[in-house]
Biopython code that builds the backbone (N, CA, C, O; Angstrom):
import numpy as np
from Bio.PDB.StructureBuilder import StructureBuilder

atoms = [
    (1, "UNK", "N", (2.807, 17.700, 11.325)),
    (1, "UNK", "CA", (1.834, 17.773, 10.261)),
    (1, "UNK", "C", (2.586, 17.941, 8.934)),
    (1, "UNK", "O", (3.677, 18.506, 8.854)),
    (2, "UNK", "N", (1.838, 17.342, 7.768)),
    (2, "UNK", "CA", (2.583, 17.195, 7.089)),
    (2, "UNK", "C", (2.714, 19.158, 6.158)),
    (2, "UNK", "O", (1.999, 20.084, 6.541)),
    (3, "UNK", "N", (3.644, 19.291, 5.119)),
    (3, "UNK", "CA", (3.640, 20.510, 4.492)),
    (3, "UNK", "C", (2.258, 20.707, 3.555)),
    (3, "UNK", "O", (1.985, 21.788, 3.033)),
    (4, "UNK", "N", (1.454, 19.543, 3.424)),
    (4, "UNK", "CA", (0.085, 19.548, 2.590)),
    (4, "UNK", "C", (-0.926, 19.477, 2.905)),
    (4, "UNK", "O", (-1.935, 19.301, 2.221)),
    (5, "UNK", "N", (-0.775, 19.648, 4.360)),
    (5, "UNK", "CA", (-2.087, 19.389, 5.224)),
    (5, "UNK", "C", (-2.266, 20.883, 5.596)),
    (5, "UNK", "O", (-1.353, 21.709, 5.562)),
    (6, "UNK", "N", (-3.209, 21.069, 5.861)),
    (6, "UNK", "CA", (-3.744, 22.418, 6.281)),
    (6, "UNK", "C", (-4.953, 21.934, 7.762)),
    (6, "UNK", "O", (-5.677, 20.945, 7.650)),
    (7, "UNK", "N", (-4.965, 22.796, 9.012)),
    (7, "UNK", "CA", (-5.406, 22.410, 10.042)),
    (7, "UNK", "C", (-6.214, 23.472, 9.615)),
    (7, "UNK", "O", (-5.785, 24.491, 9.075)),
    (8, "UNK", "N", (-7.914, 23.114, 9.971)),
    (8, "UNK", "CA", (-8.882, 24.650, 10.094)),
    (8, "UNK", "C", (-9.670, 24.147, 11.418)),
    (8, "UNK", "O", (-9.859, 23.032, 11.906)),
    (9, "UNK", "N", (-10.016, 25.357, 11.754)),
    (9, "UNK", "CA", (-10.802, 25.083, 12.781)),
    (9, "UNK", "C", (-12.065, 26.063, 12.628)),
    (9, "UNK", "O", (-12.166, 27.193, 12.149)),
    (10, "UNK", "N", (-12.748, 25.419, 13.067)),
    (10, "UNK", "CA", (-13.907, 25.800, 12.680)),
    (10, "UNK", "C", (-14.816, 26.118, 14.394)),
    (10, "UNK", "O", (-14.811, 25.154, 15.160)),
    (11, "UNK", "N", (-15.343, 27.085, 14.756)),
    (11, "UNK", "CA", (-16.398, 27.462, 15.880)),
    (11, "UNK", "C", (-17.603, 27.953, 15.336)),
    (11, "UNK", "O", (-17.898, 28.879, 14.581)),
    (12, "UNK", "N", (-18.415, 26.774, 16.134)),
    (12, "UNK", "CA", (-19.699, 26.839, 16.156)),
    (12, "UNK", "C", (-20.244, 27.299, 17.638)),
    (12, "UNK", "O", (-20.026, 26.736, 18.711)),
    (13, "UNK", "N", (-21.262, 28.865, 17.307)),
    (13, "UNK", "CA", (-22.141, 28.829, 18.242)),
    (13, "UNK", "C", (-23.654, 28.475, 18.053)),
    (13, "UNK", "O", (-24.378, 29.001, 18.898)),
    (14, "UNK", "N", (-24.163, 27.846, 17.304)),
    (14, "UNK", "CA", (-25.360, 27.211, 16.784)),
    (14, "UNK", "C", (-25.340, 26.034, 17.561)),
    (14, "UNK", "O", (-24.945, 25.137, 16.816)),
    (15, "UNK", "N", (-25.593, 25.544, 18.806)),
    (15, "UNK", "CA", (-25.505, 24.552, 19.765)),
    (15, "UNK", "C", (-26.871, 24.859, 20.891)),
    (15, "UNK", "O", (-27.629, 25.776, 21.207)),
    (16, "UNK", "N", (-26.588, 23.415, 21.227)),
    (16, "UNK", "CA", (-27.984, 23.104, 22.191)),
    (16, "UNK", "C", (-27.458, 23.851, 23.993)),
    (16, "UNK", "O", (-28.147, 24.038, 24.995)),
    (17, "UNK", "N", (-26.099, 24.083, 23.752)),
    (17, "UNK", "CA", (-25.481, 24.214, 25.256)),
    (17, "UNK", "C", (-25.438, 26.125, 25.260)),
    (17, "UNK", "O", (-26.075, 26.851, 24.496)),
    (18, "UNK", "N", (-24.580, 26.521, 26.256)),
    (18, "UNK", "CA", (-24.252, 27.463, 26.820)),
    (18, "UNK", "C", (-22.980, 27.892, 25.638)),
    (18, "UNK", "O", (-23.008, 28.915, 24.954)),
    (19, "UNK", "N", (-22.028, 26.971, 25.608)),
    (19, "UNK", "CA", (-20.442, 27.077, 25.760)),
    (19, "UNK", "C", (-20.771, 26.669, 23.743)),
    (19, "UNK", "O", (-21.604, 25.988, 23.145)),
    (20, "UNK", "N", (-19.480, 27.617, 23.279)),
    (20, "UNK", "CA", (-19.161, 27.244, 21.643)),
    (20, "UNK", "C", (-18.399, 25.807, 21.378)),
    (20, "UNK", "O", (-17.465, 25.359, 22.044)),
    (21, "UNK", "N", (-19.070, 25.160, 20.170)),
    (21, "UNK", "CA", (-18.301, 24.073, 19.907)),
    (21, "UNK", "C", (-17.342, 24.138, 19.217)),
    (21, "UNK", "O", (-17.709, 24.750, 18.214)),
    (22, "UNK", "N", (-15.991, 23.803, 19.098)),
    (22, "UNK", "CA", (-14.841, 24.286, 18.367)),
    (22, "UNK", "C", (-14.429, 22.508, 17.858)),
    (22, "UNK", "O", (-14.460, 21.451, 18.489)),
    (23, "UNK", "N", (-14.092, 22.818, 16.563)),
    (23, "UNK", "CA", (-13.886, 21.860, 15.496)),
    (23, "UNK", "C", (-12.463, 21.560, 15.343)),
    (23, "UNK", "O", (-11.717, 22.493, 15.640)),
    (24, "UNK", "N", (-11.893, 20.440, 14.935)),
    (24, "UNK", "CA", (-10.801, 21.318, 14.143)),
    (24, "UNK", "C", (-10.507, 19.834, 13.022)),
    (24, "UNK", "O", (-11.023, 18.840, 13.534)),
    (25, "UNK", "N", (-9.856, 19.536, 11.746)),
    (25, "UNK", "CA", (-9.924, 19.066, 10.662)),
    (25, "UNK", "C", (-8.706, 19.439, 9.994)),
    (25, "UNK", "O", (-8.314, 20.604, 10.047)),
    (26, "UNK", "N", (-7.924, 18.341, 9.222)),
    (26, "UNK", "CA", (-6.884, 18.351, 8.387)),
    (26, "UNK", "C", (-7.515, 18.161, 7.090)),
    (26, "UNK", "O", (-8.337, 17.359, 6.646)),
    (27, "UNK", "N", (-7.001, 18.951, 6.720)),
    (27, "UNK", "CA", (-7.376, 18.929, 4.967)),
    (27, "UNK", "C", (-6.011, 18.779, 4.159)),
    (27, "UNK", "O", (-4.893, 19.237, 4.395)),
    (28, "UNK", "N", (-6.408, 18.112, 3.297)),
    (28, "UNK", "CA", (-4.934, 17.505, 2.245)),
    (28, "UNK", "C", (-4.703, 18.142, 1.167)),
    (28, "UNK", "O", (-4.751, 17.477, 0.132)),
    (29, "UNK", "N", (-4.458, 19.268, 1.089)),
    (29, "UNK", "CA", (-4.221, 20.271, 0.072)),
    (29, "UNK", "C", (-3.884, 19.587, -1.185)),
    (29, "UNK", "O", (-4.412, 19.914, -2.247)),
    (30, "UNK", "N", (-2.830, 18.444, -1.066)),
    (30, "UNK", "CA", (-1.930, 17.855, -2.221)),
    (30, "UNK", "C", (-2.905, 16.394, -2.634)),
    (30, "UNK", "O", (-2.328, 15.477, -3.218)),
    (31, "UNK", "N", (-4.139, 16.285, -2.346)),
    (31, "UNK", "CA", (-4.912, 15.272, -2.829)),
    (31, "UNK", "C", (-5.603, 16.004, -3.822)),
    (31, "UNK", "O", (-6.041, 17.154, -3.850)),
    (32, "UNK", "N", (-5.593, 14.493, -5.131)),
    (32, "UNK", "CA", (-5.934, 15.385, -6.099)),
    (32, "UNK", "C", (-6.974, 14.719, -7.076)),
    (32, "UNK", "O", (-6.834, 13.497, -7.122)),
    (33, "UNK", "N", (-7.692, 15.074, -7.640)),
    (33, "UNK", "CA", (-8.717, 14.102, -8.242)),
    (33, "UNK", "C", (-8.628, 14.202, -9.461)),
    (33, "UNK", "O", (-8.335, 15.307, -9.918)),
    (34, "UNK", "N", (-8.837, 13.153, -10.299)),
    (34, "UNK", "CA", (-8.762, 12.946, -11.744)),
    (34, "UNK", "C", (-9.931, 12.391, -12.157)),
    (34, "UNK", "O", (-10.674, 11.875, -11.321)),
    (35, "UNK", "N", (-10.345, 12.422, -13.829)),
    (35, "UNK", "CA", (-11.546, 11.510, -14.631)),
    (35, "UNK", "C", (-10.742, 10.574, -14.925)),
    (35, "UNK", "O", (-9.526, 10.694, -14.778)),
    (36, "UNK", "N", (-11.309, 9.520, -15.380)),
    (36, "UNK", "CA", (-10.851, 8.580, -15.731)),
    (36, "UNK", "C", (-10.339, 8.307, -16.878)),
    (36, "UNK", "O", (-9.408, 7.521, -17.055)),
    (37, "UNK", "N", (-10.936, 8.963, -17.763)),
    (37, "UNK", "CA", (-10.814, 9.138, -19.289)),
    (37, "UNK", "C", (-9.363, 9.663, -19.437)),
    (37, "UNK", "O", (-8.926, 10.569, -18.728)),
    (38, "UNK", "N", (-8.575, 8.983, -20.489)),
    (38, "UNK", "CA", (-6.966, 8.663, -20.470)),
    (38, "UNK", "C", (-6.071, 9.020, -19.564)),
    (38, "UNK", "O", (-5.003, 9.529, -19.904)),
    (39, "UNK", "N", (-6.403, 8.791, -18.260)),
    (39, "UNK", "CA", (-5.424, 8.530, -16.948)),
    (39, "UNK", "C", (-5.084, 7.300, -16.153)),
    (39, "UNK", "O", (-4.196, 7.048, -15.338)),
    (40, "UNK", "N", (-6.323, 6.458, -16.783)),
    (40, "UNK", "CA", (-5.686, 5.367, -16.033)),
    (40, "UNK", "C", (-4.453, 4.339, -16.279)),
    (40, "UNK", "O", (-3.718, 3.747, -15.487)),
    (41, "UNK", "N", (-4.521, 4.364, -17.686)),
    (41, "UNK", "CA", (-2.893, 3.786, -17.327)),
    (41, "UNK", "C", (-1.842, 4.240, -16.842)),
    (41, "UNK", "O", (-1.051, 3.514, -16.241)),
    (42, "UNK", "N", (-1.677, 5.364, -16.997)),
    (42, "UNK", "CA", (-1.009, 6.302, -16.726)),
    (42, "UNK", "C", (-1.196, 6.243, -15.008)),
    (42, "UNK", "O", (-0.147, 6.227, -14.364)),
    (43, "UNK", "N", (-2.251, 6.216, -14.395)),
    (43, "UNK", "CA", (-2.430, 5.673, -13.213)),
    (43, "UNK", "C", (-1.869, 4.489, -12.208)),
    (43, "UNK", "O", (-1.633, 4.409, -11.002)),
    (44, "UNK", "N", (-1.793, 3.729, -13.197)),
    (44, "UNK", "CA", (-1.840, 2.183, -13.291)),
    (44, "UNK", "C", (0.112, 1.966, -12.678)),
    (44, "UNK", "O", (0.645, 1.532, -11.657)),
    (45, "UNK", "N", (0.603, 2.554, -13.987)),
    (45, "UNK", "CA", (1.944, 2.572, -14.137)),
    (45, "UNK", "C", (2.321, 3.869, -12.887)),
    (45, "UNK", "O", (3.324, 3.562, -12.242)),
    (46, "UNK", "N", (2.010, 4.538, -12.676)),
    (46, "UNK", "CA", (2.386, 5.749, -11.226)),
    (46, "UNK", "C", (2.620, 4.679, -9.876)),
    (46, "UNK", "O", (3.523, 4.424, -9.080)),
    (47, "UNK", "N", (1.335, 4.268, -10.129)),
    (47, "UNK", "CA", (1.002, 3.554, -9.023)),
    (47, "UNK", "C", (1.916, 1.625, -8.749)),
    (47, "UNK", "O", (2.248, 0.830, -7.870)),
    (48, "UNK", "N", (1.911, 1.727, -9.499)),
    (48, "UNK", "CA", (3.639, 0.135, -9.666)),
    (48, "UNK", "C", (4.413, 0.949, -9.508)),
    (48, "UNK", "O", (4.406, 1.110, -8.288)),
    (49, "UNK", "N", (5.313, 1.796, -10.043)),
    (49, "UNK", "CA", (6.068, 2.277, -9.579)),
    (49, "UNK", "C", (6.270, 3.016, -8.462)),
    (49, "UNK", "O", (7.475, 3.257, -8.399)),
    (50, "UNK", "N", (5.551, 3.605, -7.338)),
    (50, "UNK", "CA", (5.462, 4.317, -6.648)),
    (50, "UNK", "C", (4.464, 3.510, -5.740)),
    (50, "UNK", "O", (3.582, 4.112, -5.127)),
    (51, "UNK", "N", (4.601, 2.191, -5.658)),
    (51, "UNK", "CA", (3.617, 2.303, -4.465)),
    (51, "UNK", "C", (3.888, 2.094, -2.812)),
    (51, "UNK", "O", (3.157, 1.537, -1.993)),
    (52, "UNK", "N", (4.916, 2.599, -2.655)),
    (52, "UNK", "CA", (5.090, 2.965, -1.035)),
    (52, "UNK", "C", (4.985, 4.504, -0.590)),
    (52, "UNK", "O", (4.884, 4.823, 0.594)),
    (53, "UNK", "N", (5.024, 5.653, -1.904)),
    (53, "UNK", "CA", (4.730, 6.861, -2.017)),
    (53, "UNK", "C", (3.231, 6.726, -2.037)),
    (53, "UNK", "O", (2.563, 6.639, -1.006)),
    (54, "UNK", "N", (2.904, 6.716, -2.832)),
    (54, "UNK", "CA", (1.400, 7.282, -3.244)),
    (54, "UNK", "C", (0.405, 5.818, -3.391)),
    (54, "UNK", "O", (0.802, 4.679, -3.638)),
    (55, "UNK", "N", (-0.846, 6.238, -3.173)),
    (55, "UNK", "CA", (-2.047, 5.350, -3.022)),
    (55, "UNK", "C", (-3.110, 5.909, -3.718)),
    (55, "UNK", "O", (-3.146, 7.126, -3.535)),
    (56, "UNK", "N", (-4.145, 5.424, -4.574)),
    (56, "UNK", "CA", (-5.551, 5.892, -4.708)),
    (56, "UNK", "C", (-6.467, 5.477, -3.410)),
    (56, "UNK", "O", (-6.373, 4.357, -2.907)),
    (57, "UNK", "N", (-7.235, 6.340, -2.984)),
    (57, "UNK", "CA", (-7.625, 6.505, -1.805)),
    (57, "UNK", "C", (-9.643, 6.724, -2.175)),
    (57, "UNK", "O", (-10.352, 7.024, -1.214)),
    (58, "UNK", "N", (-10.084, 6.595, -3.118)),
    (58, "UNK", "CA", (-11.031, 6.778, -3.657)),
    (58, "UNK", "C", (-11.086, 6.292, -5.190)),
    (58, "UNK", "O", (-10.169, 6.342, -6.010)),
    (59, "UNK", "N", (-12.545, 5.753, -5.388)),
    (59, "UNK", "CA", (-12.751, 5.368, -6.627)),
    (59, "UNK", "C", (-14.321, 5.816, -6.810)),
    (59, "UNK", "O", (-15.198, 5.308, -6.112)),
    (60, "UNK", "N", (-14.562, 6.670, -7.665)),
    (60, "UNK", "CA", (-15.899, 7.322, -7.710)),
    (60, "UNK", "C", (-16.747, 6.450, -9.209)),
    (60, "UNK", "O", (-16.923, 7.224, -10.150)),
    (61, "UNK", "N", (-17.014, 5.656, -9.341)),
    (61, "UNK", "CA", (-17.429, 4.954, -10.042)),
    (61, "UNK", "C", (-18.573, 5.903, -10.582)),
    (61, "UNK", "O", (-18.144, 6.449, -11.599)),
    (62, "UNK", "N", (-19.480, 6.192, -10.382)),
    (62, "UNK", "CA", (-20.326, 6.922, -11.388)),
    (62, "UNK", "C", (-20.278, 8.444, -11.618)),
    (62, "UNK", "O", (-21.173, 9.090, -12.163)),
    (63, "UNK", "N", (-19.323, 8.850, -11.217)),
    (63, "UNK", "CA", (-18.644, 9.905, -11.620)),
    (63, "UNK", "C", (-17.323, 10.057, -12.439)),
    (63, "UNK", "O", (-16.821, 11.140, -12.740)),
    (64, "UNK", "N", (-16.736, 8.599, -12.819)),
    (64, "UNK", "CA", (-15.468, 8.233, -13.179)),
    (64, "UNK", "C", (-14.691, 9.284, -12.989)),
    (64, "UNK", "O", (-14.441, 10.160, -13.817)),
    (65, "UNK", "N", (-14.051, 9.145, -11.165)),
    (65, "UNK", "CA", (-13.261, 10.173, -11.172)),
    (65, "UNK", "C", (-12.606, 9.481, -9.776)),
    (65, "UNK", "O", (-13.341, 9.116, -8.859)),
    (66, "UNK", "N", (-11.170, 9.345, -9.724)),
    (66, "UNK", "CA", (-10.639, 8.722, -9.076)),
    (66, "UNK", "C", (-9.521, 10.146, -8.255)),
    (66, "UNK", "O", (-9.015, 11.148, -8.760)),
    (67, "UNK", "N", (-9.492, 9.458, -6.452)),
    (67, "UNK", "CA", (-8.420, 10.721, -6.075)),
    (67, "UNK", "C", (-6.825, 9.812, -5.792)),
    (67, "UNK", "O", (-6.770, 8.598, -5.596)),
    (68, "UNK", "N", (-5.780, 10.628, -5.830)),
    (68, "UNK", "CA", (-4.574, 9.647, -5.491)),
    (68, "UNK", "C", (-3.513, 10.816, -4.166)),
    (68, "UNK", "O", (-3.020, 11.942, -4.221)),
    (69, "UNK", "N", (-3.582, 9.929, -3.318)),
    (69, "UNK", "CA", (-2.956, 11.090, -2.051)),
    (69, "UNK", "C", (-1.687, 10.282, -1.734)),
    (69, "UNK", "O", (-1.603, 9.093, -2.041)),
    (70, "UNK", "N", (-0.567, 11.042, -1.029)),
    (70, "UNK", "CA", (0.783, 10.994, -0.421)),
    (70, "UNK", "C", (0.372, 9.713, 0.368)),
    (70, "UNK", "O", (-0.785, 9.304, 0.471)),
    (71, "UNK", "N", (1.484, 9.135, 0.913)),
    (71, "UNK", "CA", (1.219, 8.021, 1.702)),
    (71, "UNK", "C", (2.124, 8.507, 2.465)),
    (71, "UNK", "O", (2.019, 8.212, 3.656)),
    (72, "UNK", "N", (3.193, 9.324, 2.081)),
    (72, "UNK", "CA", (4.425, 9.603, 3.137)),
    (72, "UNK", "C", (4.608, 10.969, 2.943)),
    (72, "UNK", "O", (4.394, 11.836, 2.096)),
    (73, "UNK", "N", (5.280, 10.770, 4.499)),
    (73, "UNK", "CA", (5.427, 12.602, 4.117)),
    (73, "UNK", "C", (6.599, 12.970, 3.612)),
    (73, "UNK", "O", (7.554, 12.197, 3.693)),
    (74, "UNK", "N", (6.750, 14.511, 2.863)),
    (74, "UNK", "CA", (7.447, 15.372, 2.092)),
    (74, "UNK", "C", (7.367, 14.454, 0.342)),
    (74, "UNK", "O", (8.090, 14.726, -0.617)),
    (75, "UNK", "N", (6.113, 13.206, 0.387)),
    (75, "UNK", "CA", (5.935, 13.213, -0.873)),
    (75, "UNK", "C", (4.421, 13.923, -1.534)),
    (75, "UNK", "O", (3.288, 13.775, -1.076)),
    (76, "UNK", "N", (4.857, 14.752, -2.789)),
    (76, "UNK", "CA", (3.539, 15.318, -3.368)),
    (76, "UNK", "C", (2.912, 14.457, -4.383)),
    (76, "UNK", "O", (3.582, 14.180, -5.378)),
    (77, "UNK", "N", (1.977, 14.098, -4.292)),
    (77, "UNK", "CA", (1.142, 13.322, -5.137)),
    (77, "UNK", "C", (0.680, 14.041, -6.233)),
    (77, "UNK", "O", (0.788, 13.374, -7.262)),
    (78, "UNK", "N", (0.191, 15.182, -6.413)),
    (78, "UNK", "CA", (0.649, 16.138, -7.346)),
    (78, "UNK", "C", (1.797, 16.383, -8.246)),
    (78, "UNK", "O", (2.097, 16.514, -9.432)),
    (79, "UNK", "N", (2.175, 16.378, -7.303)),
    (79, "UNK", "CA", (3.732, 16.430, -8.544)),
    (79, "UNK", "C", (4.393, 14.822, -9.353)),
    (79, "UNK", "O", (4.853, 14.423, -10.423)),
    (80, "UNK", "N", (4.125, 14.452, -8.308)),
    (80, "UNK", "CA", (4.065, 12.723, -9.030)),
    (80, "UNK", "C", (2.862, 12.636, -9.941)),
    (80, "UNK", "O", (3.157, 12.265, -11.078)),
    (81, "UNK", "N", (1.663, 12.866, -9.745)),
    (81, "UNK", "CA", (0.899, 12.900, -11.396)),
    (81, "UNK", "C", (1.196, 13.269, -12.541)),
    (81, "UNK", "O", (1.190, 12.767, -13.665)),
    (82, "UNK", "N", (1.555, 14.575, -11.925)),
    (82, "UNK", "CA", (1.801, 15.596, -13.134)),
    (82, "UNK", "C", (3.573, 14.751, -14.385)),
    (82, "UNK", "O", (3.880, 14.691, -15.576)),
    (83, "UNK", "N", (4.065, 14.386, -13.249)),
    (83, "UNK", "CA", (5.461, 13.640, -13.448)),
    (83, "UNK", "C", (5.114, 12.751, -14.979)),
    (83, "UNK", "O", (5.639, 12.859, -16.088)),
    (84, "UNK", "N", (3.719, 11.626, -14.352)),
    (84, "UNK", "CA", (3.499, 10.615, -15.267)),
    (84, "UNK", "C", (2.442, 11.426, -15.873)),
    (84, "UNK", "O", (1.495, 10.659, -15.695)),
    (85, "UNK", "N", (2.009, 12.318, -16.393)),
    (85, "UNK", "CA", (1.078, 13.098, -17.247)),
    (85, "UNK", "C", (-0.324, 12.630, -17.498)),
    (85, "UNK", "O", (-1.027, 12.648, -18.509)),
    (86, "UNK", "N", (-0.534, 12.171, -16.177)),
    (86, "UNK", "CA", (-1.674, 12.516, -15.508)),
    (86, "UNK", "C", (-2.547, 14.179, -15.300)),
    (86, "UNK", "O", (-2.104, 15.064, -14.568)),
    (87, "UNK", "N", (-4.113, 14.327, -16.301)),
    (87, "UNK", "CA", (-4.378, 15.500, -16.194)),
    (87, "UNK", "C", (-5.444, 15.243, -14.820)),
    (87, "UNK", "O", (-6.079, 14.273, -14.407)),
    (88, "UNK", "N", (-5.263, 16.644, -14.380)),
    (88, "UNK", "CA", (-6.501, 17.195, -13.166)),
    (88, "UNK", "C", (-7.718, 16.996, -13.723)),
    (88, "UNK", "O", (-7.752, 17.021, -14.953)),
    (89, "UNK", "N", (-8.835, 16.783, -13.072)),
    (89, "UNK", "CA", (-10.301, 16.816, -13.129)),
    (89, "UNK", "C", (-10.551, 18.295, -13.445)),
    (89, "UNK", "O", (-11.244, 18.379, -14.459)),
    (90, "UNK", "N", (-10.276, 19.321, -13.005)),
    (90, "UNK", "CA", (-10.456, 20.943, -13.424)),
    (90, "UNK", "C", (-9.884, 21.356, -14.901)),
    (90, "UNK", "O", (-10.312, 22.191, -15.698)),
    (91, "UNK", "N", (-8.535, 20.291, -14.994)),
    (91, "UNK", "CA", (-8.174, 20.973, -16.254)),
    (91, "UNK", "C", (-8.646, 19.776, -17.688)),
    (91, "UNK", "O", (-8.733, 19.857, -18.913)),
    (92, "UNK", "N", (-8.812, 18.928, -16.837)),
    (92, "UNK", "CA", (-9.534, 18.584, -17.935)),
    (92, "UNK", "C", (-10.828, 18.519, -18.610)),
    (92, "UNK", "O", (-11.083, 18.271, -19.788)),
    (93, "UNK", "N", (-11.860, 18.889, -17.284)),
    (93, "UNK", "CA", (-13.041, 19.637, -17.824)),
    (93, "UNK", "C", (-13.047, 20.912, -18.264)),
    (93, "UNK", "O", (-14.064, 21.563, -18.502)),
    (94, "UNK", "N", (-11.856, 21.309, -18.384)),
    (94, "UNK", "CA", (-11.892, 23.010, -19.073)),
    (94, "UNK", "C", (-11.757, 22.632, -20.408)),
    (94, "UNK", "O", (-12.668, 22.961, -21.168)),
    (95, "UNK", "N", (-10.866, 22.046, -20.824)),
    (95, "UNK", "CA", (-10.031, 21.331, -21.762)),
    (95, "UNK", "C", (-11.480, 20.979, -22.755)),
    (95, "UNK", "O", (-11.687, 21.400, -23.893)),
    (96, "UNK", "N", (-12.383, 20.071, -21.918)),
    (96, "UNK", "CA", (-12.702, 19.224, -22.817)),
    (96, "UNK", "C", (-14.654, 20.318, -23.100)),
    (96, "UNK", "O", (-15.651, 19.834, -23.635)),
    (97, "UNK", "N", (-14.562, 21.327, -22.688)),
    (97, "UNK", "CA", (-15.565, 22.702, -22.815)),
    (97, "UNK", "C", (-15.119, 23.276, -23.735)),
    (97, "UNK", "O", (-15.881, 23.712, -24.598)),
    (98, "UNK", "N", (-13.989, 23.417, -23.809)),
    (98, "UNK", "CA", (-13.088, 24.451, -24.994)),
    (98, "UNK", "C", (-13.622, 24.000, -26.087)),
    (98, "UNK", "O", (-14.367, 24.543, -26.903)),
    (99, "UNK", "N", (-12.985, 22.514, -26.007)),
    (99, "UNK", "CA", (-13.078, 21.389, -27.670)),
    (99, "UNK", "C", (-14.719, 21.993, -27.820)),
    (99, "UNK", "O", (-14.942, 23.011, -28.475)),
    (100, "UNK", "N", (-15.716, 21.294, -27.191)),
    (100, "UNK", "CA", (-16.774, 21.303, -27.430)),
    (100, "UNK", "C", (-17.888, 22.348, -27.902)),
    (100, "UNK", "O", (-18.873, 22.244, -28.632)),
    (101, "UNK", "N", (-17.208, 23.602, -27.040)),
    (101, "UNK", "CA", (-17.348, 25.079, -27.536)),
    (101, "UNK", "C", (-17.152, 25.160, -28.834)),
    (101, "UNK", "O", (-18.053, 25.584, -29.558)),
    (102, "UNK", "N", (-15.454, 24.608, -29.543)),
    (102, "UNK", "CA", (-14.808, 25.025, -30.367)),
    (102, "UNK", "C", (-15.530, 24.053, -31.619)),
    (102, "UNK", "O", (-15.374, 24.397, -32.791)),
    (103, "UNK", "N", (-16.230, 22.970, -31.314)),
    (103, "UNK", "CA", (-16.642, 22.224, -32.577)),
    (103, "UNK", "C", (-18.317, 22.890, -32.774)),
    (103, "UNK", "O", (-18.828, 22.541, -33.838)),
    (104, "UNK", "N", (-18.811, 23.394, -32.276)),
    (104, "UNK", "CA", (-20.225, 24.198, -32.306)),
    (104, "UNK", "C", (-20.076, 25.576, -32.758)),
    (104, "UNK", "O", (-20.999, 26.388, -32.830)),
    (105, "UNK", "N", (-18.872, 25.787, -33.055)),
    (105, "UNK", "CA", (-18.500, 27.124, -33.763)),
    (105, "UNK", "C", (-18.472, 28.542, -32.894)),
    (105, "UNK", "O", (-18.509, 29.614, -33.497)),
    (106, "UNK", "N", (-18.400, 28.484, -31.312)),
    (106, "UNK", "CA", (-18.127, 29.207, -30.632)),
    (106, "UNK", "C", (-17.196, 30.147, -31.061)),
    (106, "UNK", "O", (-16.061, 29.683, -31.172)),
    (107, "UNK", "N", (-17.337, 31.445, -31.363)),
    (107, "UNK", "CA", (-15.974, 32.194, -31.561)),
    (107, "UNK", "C", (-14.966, 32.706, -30.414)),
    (107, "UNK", "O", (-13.781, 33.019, -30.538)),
    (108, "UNK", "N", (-15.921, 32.700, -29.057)),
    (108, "UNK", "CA", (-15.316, 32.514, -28.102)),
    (108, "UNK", "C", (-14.546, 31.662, -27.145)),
    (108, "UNK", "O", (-13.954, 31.838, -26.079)),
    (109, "UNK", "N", (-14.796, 30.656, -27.965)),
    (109, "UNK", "CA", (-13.869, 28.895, -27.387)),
    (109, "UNK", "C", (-12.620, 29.374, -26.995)),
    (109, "UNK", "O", (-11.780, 29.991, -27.651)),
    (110, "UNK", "N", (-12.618, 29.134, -26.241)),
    (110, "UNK", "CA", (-11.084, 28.947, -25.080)),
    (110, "UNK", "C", (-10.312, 30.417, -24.919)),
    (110, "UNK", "O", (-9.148, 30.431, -24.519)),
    (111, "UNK", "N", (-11.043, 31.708, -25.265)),
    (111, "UNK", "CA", (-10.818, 33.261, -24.628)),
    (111, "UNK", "C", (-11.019, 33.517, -23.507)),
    (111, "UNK", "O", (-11.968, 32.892, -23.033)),
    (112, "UNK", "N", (-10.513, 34.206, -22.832)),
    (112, "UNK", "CA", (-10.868, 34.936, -21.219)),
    (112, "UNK", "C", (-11.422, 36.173, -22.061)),
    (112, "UNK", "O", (-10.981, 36.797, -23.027)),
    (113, "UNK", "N", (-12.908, 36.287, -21.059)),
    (113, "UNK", "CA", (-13.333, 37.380, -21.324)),
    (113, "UNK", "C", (-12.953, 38.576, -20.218)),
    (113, "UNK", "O", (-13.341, 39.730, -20.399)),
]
sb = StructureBuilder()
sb.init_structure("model")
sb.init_model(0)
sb.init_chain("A")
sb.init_seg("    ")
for serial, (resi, resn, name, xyz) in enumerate(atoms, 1):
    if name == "N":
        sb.init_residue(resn, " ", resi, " ")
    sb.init_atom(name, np.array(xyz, "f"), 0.0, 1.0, " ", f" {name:<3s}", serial, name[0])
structure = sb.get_structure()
């Protein structure tokens, strides 16, 4: 398994039988989702250069928000975004709350309370 995968398992006794149903699921820790809004070239160019590493694996069209995952292992797709300055979907909706806070005259724009 790879170092970005995470195995969970999950038991269910909410069943039609006697006996528990037990799950189990890889999750890709190092898959990572972006907006679209100034990443895609930046996308574009990751992805020519790197494409036996990394793949976009999703395209969310009315959410404009695209994910890009490892194709091989011990590569982070994460760290290859971040490489070509590619922002996260989290940090760039923080990012772009701050601005918006900050042009409505919020005095609290972009403080931890």
């Amino acid at each position: 398994m790879q170092k970005h995968l995470q195995r969970i398992l999950v038991i269910s006794f909410y069943n039609h039988g006697n006996a528990a149903v037990i799950s189990g699921i890889d999750i890709d820790l190092d898959r990572c989702v972006f907006h679209q809004n100034f990443n895609i070239e930046k996308r574009d160019k990751l992805l020519r250069e790197h494409a036996e590493k990394i793949e976009m694996d999703a395209w969310l069209e009315k959410e404009q928000w695209f994910t890009l995952r490892a194709k091989k292992p011990g590569v982070s797709a994460r760290a290859l975004a971040k490489e070509y300055g590619l922002e996260e979907l989290t940090a760039y909706k923080t990012r772009s709350q701050i601005s918006i806070d900050q042009m409505r005259g919020y005095r609290f724009a972009g403080k931890t309370l």
